[in-house]
N, CA, C and O atoms as a GROMACS GRO file, in nm:
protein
  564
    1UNK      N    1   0.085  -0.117   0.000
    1UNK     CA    2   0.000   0.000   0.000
    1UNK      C    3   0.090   0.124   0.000
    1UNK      O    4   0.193   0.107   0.065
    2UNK      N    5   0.076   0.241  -0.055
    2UNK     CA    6   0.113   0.320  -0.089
    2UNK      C    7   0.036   0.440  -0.063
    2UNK      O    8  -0.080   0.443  -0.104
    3UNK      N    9   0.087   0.544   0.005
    3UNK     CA   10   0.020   0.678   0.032
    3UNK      C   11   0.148   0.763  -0.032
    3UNK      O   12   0.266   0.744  -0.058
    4UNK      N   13   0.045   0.873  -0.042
    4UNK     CA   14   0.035   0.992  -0.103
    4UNK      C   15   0.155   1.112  -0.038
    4UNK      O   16   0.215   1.039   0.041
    5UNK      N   17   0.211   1.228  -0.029
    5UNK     CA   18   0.297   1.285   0.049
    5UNK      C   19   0.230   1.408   0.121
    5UNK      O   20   0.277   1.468   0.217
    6UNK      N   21   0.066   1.444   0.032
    6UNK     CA   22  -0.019   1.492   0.099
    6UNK      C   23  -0.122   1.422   0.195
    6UNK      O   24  -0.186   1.490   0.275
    7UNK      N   25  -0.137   1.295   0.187
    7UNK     CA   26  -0.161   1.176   0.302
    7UNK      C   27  -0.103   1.216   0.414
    7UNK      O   28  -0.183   1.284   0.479
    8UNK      N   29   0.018   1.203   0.476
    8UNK     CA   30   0.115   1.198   0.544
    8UNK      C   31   0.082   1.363   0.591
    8UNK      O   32   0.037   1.378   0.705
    9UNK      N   33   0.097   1.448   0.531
    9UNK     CA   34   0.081   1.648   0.546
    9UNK      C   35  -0.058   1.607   0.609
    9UNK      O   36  -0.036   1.592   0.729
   10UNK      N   37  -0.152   1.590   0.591
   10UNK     CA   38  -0.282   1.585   0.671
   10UNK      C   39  -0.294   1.500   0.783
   10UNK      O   40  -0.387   1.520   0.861
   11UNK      N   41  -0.186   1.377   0.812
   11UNK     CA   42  -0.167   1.302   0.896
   11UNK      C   43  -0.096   1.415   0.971
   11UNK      O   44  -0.114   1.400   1.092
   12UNK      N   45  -0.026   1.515   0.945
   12UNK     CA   46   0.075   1.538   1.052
   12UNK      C   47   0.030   1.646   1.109
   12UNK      O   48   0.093   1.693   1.204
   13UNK      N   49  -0.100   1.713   1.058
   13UNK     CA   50  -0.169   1.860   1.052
   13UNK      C   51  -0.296   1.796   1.130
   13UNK      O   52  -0.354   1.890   1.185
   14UNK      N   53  -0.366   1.670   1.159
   14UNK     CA   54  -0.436   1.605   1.247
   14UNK      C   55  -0.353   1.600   1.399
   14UNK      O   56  -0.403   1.640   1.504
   15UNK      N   57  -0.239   1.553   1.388
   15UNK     CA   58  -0.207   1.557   1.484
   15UNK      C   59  -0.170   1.615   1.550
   15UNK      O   60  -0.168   1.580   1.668
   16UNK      N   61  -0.117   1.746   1.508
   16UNK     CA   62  -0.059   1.839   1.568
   16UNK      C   63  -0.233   1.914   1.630
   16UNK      O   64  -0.240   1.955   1.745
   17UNK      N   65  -0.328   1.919   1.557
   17UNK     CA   66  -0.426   1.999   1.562
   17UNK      C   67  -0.471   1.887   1.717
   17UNK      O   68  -0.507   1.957   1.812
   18UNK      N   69  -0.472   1.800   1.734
   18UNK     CA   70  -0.496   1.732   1.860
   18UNK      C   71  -0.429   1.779   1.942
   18UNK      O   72  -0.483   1.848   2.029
   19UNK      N   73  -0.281   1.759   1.945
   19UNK     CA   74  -0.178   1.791   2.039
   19UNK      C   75  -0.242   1.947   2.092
   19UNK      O   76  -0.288   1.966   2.204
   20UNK      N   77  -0.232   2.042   1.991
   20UNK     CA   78  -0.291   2.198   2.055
   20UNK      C   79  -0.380   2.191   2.121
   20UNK      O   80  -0.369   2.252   2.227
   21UNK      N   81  -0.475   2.137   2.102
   21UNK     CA   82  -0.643   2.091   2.144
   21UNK      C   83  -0.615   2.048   2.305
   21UNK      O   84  -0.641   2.126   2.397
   22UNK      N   85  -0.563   1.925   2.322
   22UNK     CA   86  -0.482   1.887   2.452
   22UNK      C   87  -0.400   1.964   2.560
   22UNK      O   88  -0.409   1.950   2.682
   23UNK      N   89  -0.316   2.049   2.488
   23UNK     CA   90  -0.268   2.132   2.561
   23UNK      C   91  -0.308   2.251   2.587
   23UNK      O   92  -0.239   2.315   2.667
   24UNK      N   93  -0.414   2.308   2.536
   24UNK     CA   94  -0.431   2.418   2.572
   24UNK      C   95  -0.582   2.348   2.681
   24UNK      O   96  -0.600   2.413   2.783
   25UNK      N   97  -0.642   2.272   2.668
   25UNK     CA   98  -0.704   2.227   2.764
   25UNK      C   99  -0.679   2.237   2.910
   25UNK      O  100  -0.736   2.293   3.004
   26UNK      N  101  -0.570   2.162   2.894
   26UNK     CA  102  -0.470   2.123   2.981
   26UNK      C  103  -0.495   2.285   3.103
   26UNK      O  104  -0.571   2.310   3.196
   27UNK      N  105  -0.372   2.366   3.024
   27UNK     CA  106  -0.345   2.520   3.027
   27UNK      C  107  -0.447   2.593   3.082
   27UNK      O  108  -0.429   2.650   3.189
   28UNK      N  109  -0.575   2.601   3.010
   28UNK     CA  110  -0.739   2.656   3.091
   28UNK      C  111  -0.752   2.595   3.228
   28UNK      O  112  -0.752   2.675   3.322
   29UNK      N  113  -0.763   2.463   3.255
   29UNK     CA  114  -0.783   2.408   3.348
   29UNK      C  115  -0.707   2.437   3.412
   29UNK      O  116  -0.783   2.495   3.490
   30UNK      N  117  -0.597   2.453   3.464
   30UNK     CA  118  -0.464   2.484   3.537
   30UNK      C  119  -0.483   2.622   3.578
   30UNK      O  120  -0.482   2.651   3.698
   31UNK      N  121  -0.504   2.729   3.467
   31UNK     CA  122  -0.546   2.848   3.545
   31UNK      C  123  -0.710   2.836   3.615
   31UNK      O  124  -0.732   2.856   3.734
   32UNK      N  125  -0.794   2.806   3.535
   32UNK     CA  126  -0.914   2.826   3.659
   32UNK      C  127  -0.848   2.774   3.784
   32UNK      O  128  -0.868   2.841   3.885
   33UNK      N  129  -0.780   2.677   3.794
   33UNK     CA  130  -0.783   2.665   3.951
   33UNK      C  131  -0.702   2.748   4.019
   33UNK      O  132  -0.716   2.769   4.139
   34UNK      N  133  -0.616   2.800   3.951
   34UNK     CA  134  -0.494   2.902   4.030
   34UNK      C  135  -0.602   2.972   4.084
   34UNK      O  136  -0.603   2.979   4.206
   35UNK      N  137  -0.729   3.047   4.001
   35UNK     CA  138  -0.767   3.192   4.029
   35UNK      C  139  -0.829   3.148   4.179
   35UNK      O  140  -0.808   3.207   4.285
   36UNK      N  141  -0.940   2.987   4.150
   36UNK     CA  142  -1.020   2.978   4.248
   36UNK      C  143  -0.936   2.996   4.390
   36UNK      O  144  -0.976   3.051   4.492
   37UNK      N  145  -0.799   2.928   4.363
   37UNK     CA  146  -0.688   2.896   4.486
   37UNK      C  147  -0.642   3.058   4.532
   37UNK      O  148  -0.559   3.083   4.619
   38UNK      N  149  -0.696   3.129   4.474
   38UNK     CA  150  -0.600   3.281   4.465
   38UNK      C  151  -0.701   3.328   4.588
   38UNK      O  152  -0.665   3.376   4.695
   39UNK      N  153  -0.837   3.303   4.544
   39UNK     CA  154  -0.914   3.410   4.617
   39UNK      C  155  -0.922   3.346   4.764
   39UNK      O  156  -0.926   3.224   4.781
   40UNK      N  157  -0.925   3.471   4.905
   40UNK     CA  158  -0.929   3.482   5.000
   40UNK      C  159  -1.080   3.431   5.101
   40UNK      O  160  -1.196   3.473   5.092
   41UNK      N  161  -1.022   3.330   5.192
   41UNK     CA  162  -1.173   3.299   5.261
   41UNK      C  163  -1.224   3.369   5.309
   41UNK      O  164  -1.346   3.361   5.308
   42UNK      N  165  -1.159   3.477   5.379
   42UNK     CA  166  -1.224   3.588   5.420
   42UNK      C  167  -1.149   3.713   5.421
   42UNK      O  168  -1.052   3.723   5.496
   43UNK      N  169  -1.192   3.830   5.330
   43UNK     CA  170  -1.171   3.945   5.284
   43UNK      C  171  -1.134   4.066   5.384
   43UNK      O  172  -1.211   4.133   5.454
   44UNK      N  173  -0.994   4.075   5.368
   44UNK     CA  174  -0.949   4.202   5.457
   44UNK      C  175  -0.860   4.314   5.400
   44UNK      O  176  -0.754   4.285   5.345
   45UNK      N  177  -0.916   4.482   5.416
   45UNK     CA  178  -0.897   4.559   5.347
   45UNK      C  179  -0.841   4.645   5.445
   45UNK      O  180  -0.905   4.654   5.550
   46UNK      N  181  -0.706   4.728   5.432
   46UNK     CA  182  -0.630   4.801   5.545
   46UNK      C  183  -0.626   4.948   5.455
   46UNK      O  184  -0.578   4.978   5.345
   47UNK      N  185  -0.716   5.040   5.578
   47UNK     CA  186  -0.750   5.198   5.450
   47UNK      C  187  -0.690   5.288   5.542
   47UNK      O  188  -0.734   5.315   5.653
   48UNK      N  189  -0.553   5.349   5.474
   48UNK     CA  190  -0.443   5.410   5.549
   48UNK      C  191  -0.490   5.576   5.523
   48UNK      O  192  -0.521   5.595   5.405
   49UNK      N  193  -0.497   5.671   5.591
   49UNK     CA  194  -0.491   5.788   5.632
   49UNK      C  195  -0.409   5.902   5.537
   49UNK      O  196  -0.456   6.013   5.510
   50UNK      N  197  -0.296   5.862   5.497
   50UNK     CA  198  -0.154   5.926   5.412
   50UNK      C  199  -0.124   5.814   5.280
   50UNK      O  200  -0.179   5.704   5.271
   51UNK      N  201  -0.061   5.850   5.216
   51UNK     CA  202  -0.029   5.795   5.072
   51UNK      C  203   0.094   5.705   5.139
   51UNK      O  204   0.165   5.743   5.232
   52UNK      N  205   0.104   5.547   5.053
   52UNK     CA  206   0.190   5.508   5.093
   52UNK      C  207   0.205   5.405   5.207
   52UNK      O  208   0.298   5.332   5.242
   53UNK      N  209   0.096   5.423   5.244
   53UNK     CA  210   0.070   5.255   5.364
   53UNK      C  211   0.129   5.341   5.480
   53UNK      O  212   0.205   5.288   5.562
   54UNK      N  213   0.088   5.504   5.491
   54UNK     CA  214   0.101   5.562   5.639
   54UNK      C  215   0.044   5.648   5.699
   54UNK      O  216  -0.009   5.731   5.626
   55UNK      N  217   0.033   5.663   5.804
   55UNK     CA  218  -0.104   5.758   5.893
   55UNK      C  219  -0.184   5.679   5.942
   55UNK      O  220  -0.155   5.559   5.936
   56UNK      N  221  -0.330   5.724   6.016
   56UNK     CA  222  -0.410   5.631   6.057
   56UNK      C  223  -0.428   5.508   6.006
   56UNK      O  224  -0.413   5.522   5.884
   57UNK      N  225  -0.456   5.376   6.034
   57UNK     CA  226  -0.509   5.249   5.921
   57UNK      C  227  -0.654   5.244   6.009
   57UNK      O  228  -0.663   5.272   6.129
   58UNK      N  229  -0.752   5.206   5.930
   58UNK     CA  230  -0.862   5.103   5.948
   58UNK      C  231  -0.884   5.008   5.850
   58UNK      O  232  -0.890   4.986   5.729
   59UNK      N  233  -0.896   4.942   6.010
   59UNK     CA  234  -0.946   4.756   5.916
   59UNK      C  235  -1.067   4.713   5.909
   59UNK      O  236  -1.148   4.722   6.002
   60UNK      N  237  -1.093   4.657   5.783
   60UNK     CA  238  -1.210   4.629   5.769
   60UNK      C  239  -1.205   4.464   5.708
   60UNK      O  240  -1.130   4.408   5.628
   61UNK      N  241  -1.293   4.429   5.769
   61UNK     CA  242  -1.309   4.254   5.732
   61UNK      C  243  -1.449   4.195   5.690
   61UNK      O  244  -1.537   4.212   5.775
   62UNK      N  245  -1.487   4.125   5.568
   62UNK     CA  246  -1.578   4.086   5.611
   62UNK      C  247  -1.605   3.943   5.643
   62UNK      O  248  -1.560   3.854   5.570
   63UNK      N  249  -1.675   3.916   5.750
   63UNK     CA  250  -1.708   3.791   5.806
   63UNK      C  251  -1.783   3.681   5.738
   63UNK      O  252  -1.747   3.564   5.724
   64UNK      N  253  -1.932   3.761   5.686
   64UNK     CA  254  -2.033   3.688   5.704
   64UNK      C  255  -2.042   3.673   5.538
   64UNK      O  256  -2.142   3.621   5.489
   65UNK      N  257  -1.951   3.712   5.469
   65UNK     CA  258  -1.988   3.663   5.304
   65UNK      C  259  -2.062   3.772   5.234
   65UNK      O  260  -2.098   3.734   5.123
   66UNK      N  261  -2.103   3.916   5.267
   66UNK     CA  262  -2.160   3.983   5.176
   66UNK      C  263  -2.094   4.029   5.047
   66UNK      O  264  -1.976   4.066   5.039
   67UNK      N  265  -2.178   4.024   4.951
   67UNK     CA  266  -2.121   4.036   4.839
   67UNK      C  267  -2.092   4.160   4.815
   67UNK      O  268  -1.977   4.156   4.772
   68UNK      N  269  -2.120   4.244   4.818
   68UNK     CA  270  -2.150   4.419   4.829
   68UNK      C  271  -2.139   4.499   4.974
   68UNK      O  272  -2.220   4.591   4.988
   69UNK      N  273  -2.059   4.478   5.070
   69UNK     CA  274  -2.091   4.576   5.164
   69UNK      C  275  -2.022   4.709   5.191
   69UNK      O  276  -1.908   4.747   5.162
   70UNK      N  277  -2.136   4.778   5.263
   70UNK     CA  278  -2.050   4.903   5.283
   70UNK      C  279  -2.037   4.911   5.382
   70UNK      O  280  -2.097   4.845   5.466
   71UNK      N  281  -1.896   5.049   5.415
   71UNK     CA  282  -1.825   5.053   5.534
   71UNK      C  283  -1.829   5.200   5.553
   71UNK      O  284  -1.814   5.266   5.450
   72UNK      N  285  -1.848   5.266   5.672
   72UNK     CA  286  -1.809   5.378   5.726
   72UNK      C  287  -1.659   5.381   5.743
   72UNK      O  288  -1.584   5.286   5.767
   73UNK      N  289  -1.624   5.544   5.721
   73UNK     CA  290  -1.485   5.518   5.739
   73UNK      C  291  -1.443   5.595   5.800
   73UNK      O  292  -1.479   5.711   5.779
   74UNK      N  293  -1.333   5.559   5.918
   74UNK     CA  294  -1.326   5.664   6.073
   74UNK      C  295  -1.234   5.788   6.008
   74UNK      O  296  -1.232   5.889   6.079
   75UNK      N  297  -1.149   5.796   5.872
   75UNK     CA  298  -1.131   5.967   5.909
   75UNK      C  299  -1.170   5.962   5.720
   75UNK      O  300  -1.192   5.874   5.637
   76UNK      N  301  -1.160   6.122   5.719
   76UNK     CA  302  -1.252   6.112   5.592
   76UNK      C  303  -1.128   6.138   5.488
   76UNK      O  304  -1.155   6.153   5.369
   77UNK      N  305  -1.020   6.141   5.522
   77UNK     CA  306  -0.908   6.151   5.406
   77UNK      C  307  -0.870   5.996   5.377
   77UNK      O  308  -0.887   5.933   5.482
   78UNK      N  309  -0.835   5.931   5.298
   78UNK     CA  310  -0.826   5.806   5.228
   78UNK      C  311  -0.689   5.846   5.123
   78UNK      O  312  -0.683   5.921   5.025
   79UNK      N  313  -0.588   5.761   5.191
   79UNK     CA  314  -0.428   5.797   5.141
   79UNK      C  315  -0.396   5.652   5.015
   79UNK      O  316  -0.379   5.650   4.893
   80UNK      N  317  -0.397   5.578   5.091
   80UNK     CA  318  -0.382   5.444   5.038
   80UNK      C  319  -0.452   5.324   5.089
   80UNK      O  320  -0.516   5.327   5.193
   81UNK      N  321  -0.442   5.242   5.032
   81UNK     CA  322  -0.522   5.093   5.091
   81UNK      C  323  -0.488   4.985   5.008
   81UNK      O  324  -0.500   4.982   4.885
   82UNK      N  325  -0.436   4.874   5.102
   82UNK     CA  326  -0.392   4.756   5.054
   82UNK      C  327  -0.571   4.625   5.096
   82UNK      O  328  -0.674   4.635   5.163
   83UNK      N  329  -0.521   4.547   5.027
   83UNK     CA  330  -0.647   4.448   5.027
   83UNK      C  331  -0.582   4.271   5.014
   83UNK      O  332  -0.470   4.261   4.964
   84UNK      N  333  -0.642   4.162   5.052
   84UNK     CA  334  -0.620   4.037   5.027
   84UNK      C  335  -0.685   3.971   4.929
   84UNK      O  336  -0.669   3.850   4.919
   85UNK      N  337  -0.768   4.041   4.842
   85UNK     CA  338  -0.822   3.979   4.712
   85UNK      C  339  -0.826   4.105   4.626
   85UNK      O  340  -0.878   4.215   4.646
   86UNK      N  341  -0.750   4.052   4.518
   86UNK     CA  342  -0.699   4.142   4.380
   86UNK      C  343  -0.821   4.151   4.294
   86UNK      O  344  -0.828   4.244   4.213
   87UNK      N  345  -0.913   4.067   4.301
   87UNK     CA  346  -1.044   4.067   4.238
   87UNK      C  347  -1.169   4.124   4.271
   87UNK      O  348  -1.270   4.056   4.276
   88UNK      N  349  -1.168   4.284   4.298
   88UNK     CA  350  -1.268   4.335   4.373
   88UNK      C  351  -1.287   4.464   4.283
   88UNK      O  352  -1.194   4.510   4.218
   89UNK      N  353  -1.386   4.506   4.284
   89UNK     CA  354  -1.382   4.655   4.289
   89UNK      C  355  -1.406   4.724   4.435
   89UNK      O  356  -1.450   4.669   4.536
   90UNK      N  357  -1.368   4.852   4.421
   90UNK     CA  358  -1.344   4.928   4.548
   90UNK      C  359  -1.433   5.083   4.498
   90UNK      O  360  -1.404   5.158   4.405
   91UNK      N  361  -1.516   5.092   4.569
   91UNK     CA  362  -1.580   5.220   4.549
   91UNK      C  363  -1.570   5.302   4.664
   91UNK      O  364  -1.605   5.249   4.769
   92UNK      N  365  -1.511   5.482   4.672
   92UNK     CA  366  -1.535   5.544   4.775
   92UNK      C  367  -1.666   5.636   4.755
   92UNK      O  368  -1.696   5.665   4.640
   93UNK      N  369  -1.739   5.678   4.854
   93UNK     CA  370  -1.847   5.766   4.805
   93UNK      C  371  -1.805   5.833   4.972
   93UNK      O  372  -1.751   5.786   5.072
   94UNK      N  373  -1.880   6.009   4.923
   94UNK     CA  374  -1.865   6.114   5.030
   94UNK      C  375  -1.951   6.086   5.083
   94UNK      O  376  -1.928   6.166   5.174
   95UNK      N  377  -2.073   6.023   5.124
   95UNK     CA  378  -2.165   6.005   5.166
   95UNK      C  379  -2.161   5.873   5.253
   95UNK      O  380  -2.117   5.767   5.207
   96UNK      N  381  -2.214   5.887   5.390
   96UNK     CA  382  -2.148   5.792   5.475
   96UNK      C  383  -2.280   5.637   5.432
   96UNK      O  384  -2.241   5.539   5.496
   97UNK      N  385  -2.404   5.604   5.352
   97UNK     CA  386  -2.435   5.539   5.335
   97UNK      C  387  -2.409   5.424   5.211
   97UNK      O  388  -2.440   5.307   5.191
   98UNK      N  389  -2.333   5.530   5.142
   98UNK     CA  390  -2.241   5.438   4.970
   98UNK      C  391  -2.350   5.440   4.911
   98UNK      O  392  -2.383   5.329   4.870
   99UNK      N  393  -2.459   5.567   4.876
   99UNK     CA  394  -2.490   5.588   4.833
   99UNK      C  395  -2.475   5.737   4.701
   99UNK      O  396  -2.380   5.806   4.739
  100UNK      N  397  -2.522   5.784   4.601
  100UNK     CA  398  -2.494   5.894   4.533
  100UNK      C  399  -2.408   5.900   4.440
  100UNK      O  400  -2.415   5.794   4.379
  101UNK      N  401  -2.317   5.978   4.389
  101UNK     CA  402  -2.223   5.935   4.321
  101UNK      C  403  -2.081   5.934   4.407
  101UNK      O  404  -2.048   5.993   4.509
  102UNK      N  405  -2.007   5.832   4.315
  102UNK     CA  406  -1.892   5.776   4.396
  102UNK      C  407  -1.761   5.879   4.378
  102UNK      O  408  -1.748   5.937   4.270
  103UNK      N  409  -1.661   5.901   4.488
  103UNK     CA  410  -1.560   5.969   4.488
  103UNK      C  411  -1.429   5.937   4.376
  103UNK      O  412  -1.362   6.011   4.305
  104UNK      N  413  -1.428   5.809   4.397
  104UNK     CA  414  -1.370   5.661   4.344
  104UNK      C  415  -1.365   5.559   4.327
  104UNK      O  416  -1.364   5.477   4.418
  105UNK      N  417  -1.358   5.520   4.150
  105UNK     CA  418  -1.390   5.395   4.204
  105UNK      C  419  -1.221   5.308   4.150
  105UNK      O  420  -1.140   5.376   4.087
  106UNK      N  421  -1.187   5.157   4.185
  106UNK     CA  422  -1.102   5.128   4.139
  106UNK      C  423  -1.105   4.991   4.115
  106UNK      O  424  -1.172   4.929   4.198
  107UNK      N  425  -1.060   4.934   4.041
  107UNK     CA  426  -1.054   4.811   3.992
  107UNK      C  427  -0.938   4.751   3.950
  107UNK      O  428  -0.872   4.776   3.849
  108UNK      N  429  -0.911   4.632   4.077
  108UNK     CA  430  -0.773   4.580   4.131
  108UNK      C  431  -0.726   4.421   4.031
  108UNK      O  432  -0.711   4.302   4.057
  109UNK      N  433  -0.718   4.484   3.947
  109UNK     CA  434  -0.728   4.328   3.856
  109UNK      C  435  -0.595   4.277   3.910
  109UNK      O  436  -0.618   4.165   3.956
  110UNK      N  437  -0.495   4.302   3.923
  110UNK     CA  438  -0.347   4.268   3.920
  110UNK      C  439  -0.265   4.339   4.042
  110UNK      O  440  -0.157   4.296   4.082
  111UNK      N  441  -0.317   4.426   4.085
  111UNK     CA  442  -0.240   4.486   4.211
  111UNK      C  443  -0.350   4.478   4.356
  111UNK      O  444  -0.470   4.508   4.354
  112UNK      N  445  -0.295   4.444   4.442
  112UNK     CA  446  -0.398   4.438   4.604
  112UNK      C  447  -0.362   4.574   4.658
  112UNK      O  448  -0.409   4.615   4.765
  113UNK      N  449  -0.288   4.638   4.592
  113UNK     CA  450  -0.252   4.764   4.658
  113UNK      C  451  -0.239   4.908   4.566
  113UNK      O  452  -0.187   4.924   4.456
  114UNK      N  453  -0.302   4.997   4.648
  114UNK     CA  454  -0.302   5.164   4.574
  114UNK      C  455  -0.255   5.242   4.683
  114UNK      O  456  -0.312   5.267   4.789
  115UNK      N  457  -0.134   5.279   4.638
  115UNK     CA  458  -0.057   5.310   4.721
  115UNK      C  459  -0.096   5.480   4.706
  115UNK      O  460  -0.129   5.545   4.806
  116UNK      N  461  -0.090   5.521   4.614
  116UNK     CA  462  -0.136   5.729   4.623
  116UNK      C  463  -0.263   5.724   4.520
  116UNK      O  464  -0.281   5.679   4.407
  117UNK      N  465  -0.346   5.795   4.620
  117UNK     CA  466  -0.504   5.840   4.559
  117UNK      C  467  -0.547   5.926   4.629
  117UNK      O  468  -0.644   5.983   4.579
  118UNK      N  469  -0.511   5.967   4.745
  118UNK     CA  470  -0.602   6.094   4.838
  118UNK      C  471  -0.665   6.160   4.823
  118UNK      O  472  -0.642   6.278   4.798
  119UNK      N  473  -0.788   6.098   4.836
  119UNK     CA  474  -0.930   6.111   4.770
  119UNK      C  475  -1.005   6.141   4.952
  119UNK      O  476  -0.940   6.114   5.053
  120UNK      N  477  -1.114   6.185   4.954
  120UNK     CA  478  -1.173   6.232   5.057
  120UNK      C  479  -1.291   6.173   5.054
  120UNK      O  480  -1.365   6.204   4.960
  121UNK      N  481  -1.326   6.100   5.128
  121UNK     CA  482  -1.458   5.972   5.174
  121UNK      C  483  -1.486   5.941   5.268
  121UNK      O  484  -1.404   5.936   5.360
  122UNK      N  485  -1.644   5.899   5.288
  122UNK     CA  486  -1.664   5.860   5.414
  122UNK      C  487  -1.710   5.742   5.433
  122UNK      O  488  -1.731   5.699   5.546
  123UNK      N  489  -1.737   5.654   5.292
  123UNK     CA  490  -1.800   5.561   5.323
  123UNK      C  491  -1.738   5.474   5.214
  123UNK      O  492  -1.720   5.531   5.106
  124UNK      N  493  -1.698   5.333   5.225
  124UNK     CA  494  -1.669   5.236   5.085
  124UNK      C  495  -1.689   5.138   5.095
  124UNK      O  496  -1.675   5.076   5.201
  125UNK      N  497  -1.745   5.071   4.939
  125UNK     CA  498  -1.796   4.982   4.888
  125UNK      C  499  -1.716   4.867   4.819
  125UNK      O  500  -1.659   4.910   4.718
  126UNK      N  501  -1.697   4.751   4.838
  126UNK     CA  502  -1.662   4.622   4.766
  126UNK      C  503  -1.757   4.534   4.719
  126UNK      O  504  -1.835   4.476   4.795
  127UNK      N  505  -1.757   4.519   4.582
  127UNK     CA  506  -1.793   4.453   4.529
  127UNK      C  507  -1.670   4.330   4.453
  127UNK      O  508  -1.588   4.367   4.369
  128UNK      N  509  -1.683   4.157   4.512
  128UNK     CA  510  -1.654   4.095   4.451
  128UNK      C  511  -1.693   4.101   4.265
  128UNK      O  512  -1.799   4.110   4.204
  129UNK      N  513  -1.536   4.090   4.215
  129UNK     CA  514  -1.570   4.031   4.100
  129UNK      C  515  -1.538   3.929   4.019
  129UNK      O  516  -1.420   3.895   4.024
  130UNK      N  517  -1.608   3.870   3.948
  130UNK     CA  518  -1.592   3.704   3.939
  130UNK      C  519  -1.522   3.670   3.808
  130UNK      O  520  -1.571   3.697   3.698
  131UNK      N  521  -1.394   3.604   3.828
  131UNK     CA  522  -1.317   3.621   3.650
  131UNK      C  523  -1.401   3.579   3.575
  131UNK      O  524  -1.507   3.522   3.601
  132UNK      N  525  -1.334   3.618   3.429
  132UNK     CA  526  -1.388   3.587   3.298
  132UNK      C  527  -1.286   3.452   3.282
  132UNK      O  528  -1.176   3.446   3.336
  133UNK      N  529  -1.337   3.360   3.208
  133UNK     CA  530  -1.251   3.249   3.194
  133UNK      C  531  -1.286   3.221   3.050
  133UNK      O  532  -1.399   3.173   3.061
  134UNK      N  533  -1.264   3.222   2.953
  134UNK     CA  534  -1.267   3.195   2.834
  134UNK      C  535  -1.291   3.061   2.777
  134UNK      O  536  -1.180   3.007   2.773
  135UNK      N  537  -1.357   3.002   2.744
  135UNK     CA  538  -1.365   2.854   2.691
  135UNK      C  539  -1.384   2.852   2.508
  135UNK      O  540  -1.462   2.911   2.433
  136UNK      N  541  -1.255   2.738   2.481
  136UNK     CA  542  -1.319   2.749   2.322
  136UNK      C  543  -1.418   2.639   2.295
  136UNK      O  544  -1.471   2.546   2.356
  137UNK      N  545  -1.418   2.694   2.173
  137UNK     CA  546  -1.577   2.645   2.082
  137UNK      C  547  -1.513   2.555   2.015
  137UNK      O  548  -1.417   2.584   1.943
  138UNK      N  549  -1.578   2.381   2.037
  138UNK     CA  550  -1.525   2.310   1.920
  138UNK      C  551  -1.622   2.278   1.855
  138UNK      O  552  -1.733   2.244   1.897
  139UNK      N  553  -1.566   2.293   1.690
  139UNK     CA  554  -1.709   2.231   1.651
  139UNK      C  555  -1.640   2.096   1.578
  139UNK      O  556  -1.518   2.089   1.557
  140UNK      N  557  -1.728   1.996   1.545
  140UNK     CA  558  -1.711   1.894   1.510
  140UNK      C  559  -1.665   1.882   1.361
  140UNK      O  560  -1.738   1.930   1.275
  141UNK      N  561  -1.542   1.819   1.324
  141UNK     CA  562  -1.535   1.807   1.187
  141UNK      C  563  -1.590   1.717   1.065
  141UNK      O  564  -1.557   1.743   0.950
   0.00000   0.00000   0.00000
């Protein structure tokens, strides 16, 4: 029996097209779990007074799992603030209920920490946010 040299080119363009298929599987799966492993059992946010992680701190934690809560905040200048989950947004509002429009808002994809913003607030908001994870589309050949 005898094949072709474009036989063999489609044999080798099948397989490779598996091999990618496999490994990038692989690759997705490996990061979803990093992210799930990333995020914090319970959420703690340190909101410093001066730029720079100095002056007053308040800590804020939450316990009970709210997805959205707001916090009063004991002085109304807001220097910097570090956090234990990089996946949040952070809203300040002048208004001590986190209601109205917001002072600031920020969104920590890659850093737990904002080190200069001195922004003036009395009240802030976290909202978890939940990654995007990308899945491909196979379609059948």
């Amino acid at each position: 029996m005898r094949f072709s040299i474009s036989y063999y080119f489609k044999l080798l363009l099948l397989i490779t097209f598996i091999y990618t298929l496999s490994t990038a599987s692989a690759a997705s799966s490996s990061s979803v779990k990093g992210v799930r492993e990333a995020r914090p059992r319970q959420f703690r946010m340190q909101i410093f007074s001066r730029p720079y992680s100095k002056g007053n701190v308040q800590t804020i934690r939450a316990i009970n799992g709210a997805s959205s809560p707001c916090w009063n905040l004991s002085s109304k200048r807001v220097g910097s603030y570090e956090l234990n989950d990089p996946l949040v947004k952070v809203t300040f509002y002048r208004s001590s209920d986190c209601n109205g429009a917001p002072s600031a808002t920020y969104y920590n994809q890659h850093s737990s920490k904002q080190s200069h913003i001195s922004i003036k607030a009395r009240s802030v908001s976290v909202l978890k946010v939940k990654p995007v994870i990308l899945k491909e589309q196979h379609k059948d050949l």
